[in-house]
TORNU-268348 format. One record per atom (N, C-alpha, C): x, y, z; residue number from 1; atom name; residue in three letters. Coordinates in steps of 0.02 Angstrom, whole numbers, padded with zeros to 5 digits, m for minus. Example, Ala and Ser with C-alpha at 12.3 -4.5 7.8 and 13.67 -1.06 7.14 Angstrom:
BEGIN
REC      x      y      z   n atom res
REC  00660 m00284  00390   1    N ALA
REC  00615 m00225  00390   1   CA ALA
REC  00660 m00165  00390   1    C ALA
REC  00642 m00112  00354   2    N SER
REC  00684 m00053  00357   2   CA SER
REC  00645  00002  00394   2    C SER
//
This chain:
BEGIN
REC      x      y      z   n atom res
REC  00450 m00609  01194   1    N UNK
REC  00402 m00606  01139   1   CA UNK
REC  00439 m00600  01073   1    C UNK
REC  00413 m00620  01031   2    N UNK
REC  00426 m00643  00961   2   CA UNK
REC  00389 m00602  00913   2    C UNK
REC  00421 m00557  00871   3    N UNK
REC  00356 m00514  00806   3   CA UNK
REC  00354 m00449  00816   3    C UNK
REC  00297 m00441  00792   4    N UNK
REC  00280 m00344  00779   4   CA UNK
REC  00239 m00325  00866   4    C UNK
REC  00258 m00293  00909   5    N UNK
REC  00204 m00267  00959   5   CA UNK
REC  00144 m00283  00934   5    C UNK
REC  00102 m00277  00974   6    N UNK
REC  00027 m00292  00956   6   CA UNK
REC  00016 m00210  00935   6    C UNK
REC m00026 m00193  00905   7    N UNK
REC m00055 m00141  00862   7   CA UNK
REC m00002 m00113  00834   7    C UNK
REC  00039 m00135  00797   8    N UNK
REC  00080 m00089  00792   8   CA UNK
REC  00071 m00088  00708   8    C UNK
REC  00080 m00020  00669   9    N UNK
REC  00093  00009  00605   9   CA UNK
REC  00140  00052  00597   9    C UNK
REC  00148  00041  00513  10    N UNK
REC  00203  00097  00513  10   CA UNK
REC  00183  00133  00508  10    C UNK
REC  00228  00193  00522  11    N UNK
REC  00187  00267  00490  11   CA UNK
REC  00188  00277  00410  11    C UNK
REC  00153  00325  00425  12    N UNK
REC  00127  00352  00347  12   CA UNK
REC  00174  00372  00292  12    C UNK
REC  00244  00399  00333  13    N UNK
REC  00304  00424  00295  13   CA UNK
REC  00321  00353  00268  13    C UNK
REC  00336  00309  00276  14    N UNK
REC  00362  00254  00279  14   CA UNK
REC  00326  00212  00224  14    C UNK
REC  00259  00224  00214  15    N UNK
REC  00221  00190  00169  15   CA UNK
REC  00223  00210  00104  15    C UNK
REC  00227  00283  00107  16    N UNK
REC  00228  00329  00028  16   CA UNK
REC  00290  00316  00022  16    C UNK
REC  00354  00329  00055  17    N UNK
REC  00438  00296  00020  17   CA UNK
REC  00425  00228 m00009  17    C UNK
REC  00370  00176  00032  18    N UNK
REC  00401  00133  00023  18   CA UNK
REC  00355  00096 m00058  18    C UNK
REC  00306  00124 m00079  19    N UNK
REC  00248  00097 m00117  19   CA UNK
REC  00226  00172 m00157  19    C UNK
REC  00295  00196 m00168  20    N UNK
REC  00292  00263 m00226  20   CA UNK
REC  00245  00244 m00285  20    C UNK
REC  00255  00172 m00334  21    N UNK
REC  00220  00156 m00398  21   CA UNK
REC  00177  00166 m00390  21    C UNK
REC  00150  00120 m00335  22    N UNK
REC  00072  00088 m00318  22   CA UNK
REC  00036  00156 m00319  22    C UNK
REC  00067  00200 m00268  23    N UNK
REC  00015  00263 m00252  23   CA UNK
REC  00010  00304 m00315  23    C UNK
REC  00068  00316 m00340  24    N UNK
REC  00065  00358 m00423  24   CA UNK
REC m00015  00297 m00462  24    C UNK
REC m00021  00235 m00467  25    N UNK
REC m00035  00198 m00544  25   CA UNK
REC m00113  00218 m00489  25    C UNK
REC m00126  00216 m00407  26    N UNK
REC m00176  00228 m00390  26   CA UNK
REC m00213  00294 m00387  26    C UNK
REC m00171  00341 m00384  27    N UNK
REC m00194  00385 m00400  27   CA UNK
REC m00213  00432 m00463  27    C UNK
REC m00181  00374 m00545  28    N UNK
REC m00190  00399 m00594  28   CA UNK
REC m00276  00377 m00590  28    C UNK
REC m00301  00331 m00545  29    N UNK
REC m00367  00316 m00561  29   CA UNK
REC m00373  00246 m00575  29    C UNK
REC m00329  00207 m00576  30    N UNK
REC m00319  00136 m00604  30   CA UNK
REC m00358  00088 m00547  30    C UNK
REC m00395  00020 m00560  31    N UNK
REC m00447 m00018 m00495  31   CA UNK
REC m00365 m00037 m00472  31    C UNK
REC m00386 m00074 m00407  32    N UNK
REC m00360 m00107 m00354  32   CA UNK
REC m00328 m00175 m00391  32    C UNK
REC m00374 m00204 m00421  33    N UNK
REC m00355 m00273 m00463  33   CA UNK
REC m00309 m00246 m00517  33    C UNK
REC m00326 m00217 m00561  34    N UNK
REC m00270 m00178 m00608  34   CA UNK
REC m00184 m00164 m00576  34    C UNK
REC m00202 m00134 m00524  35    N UNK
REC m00120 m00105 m00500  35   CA UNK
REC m00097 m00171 m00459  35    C UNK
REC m00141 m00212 m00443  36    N UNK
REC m00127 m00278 m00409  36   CA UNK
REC m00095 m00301 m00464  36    C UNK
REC m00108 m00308 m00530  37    N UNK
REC m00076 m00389 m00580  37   CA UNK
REC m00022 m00358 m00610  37    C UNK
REC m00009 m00271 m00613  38    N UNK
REC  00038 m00239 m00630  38   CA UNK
REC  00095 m00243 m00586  38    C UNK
REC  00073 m00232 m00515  39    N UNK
REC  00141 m00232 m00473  39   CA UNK
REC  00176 m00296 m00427  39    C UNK
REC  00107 m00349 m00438  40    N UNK
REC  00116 m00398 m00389  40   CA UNK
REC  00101 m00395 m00312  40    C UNK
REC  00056 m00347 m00292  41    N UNK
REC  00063 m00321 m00229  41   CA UNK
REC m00030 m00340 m00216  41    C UNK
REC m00020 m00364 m00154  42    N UNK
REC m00094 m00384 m00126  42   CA UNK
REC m00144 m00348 m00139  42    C UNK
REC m00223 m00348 m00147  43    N UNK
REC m00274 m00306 m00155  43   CA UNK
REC m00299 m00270 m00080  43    C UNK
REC m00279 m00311 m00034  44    N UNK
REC m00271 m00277  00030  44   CA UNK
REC m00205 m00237  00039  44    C UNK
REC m00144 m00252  00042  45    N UNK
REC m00116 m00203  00043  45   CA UNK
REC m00113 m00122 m00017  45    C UNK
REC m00157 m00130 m00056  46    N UNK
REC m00163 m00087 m00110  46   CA UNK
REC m00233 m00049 m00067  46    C UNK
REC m00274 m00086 m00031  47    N UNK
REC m00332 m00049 m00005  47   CA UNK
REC m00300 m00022  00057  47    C UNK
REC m00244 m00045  00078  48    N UNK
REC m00216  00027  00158  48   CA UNK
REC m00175  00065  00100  48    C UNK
REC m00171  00069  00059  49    N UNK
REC m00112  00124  00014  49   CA UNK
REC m00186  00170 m00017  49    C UNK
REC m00230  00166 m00020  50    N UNK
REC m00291  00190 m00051  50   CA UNK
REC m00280  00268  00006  50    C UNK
REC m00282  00249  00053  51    N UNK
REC m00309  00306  00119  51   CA UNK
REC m00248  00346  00099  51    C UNK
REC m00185  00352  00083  52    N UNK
REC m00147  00390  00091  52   CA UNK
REC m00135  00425  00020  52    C UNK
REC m00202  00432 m00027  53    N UNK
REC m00192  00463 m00073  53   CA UNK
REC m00226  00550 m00051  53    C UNK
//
């Protein structure tokens, strides 16, 4: 087999090291689209960084 295991995620430690800005500009209160055109980073991946505020 080829890729990621099936269900597989990273953990949570792994996400806050890795998307420090995103979670700071999300948790100043800033939308999803906002921290999207600021950092370049997907509106879906900005909505799994949402849960770990």
């Amino acid at each position: 087999m080829v890729g990621r295991t099936k269900g597989y995620r990273k953990p949570k430690e792994n996400y806050v090291k890795e998307y420090q800005y995103e979670l700071r500009l999300l948790a100043s209160g800033l939308s999803l689209k906002i921290v999207s055109k600021i950092t370049g980073r997907s509106v879906n991946t900005l909505r799994k960084l949402k849960q770990y505020i």
